[in-house]
C-alpha positions in Angstrom: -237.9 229.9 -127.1 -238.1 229.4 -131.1 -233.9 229.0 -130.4 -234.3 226.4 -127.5 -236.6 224.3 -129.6 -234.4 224.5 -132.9 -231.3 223.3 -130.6 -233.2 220.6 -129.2 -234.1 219.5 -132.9 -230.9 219.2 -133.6 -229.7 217.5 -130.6 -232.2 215.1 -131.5 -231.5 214.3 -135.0 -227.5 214.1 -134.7 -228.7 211.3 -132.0 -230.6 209.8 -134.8 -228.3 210.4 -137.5 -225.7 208.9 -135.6 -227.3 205.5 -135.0 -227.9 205.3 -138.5 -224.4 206.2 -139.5 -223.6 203.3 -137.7 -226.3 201.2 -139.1 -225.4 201.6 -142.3 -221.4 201.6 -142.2 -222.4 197.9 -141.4 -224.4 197.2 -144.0 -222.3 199.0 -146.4 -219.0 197.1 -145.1 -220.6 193.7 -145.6 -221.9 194.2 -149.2 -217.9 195.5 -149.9 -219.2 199.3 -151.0 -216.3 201.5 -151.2 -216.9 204.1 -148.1 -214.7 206.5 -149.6 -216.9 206.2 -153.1 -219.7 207.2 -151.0 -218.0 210.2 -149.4 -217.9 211.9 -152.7 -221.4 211.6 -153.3 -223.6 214.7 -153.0 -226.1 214.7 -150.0 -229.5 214.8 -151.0 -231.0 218.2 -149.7 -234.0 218.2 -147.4 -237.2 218.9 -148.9 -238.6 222.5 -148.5 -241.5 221.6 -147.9 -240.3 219.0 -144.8 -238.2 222.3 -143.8 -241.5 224.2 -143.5 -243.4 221.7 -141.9 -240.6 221.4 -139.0 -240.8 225.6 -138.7 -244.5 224.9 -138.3 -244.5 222.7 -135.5 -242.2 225.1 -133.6 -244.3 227.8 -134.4 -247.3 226.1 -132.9 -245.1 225.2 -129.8 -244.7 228.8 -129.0 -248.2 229.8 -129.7 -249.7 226.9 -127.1 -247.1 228.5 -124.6 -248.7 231.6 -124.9 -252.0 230.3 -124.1 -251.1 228.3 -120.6 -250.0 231.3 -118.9 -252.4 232.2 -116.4 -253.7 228.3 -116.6 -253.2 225.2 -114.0 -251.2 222.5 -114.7 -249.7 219.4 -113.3 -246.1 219.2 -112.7 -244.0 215.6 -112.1 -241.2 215.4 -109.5 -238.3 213.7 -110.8 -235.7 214.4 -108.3 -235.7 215.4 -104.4 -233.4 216.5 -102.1 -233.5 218.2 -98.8 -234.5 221.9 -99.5 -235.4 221.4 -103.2 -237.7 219.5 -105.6 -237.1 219.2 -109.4 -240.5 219.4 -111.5 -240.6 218.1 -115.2 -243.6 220.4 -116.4 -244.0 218.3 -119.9 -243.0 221.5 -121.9 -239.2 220.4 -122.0 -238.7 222.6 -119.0 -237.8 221.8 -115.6 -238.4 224.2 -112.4 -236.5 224.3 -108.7 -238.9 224.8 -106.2 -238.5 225.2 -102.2 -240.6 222.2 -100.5 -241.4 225.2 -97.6 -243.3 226.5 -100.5 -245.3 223.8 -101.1 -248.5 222.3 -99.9 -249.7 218.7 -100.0 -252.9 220.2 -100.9 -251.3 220.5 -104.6 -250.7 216.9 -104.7 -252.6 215.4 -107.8 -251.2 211.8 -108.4 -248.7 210.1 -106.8 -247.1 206.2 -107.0 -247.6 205.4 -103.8 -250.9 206.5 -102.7 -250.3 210.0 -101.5 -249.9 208.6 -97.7 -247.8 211.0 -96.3 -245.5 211.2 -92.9 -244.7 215.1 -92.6 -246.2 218.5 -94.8 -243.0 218.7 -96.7 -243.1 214.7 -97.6 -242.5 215.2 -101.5 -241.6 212.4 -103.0 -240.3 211.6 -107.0 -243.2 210.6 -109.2 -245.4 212.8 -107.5 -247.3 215.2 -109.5 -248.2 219.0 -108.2 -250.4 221.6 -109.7 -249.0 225.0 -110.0 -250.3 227.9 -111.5 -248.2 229.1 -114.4 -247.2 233.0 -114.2 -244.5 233.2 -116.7 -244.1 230.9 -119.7 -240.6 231.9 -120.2 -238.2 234.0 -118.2 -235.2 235.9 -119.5 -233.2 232.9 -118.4 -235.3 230.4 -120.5 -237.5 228.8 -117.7 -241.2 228.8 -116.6 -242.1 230.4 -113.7 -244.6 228.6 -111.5 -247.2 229.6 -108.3 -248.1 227.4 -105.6 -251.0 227.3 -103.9 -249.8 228.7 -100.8 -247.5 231.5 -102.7 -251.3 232.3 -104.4 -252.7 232.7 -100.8 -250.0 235.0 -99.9 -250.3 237.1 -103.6 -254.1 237.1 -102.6 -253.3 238.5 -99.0 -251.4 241.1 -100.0 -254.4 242.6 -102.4 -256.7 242.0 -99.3 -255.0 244.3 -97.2 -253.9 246.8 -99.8 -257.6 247.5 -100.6 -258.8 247.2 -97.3 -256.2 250.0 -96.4 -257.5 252.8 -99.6 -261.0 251.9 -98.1 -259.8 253.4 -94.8 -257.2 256.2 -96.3 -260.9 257.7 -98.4 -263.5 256.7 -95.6 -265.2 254.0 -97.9 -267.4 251.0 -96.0 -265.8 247.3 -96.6 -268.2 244.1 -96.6 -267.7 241.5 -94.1 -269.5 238.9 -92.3 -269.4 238.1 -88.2 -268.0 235.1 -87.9 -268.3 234.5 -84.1 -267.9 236.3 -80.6 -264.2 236.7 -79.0 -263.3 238.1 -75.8 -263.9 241.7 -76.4 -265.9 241.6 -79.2 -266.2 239.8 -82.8 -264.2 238.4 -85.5 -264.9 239.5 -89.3 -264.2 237.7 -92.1 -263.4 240.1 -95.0 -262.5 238.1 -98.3 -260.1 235.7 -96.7 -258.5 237.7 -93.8 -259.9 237.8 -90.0 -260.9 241.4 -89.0 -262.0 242.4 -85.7 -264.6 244.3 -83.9 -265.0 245.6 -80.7 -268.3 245.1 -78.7 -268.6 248.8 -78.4 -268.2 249.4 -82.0 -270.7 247.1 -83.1 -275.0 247.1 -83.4 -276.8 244.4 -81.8 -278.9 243.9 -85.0 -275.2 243.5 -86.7 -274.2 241.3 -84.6 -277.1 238.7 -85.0 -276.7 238.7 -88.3 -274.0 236.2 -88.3 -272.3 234.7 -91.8 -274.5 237.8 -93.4 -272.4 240.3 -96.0 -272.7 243.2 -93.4 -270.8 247.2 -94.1 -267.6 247.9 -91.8 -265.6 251.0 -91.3 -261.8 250.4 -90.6 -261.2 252.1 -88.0 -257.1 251.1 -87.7 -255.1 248.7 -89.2 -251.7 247.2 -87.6 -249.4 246.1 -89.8 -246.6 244.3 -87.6 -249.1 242.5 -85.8 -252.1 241.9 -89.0 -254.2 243.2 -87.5 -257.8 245.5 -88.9 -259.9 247.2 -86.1 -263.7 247.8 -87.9 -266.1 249.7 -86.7 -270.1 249.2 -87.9 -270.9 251.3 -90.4 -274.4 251.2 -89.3 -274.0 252.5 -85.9 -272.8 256.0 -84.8 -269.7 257.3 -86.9 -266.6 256.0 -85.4 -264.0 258.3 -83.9 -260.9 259.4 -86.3 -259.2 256.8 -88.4 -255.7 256.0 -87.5 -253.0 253.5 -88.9 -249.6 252.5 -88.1 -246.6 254.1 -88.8 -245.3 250.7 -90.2 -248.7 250.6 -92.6 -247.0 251.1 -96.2 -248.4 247.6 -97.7 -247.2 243.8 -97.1 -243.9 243.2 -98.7 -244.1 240.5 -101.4 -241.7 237.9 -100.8 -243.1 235.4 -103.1 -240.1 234.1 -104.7 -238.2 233.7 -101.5 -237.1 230.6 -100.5 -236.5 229.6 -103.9 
């Protein structure tokens, strides 16, 4: 990072230094100064203390990084094409992201109004909020969530705790969300459980949008699907899962 920000220095004051050559060689050729006079003139050496103070602001460059990781921020499109959007996160980085990966949802500002013809309608000037994981990568850039690549994170833990409840025989809290054919869907932190009408009390089942204990009683993997049983009726007959149950592969950065 520190080596990023000392090369864009640089970069920076060769630009300026360049104009002023310039500048100057003008000035210099109409008052008749002897160029070559000038050539054998010692350079002035920078200032320590104007060293210091430029080591300083680096310094605090790489500490604020530090502190955004973790933090929501707003990112500006400056370039679209048909799979991708480029994002100018104001920290003299820029990040490739997969519109698939995206939600309107994120949209903060745009330049236009934010009316929009299709989901993946991004358009430049448009600014998105991400999530920042990473504040630098090995390859130099930050690494960025979206909103639905947090759903998906958040998903994963869901059904990777839900499944050590069932492996030790712990109850799970969930609420009754409304009557299917069959029996009930339960909302457990975000995902959609269900219940059969056998497996449930009728005092549970009143009880609906009320933080009620479940057993899992099975849990499908290939189809998403958790089987609960009321944990306040008769104990439930032996847990089972399937084969295919060894945890939701993470495939956040796909795509990108």
């Amino acid at each position: 990072m520190q080596l990023a920000s000392l090369r864009y220095l640089r970069q920076l004051c060769a630009h300026q230094a360049k104009g002023f050559a310039t500048q100057s060689r003008n000035q210099l050729l109409k008052a008749g100064t002897s160029l070559e006079s000038l050539a054998a003139e010692p350079l002035e050496e920078e200032p320590q203390q104007h060293r210091e103070a430029d080591l300083e602001l680096i310094r605090r460059h790489n500490s604020s990084l530090k502190q955004i990781k973790g933090q929501t921020i707003g990112a500006r499109i400056f370039r679209v094409d048909k799979r991708f959007i480029f994002l100018d996160t104001g920290f003299n980085k820029h990040v490739k992201f997969s519109r698939k990966a995206l939600l309107l949802s994120q949209l903060v500002s745009s330049i236009d109004g934010g009316m929009r013809t299709s989901p993946e309608d991004f358009r430049v000037g448009d600014v998105l909020k991400f999530v920042v994981e990473e504040t630098e990568t090995p390859y130099g850039d930050m690494q960025l969530l979206s909103e639905r690549q947090l759903a998906a994170d958040k998903s994963v833990q869901v059904w990777n705790t839900i499944r050590q409840a069932m492996r030790q025989n712990e109850s799970i809290m969930g609420r009754v969300l409304n009557s299917v054919p069959g029996g009930y869907c339960i909302g457990v932190a975000g995902l959609v459980a269900f219940c059969p009408f056998s497996a449930i009390a009728g005092s549970t089942a009143r009880r609906i949008g009320v933080l009620q204990p479940f057993l899992v009683l099975r849990m499908e993997e290939d189809r998403q699907n958790i089987i609960l049983y009321d944990a306040q009726k008769r104990p439930p007959p032996l847990r089972s899962s399937s084969r295919r149950d060894e945890g939701l592969t993470n495939n956040r950065y796909q795509g990108r």
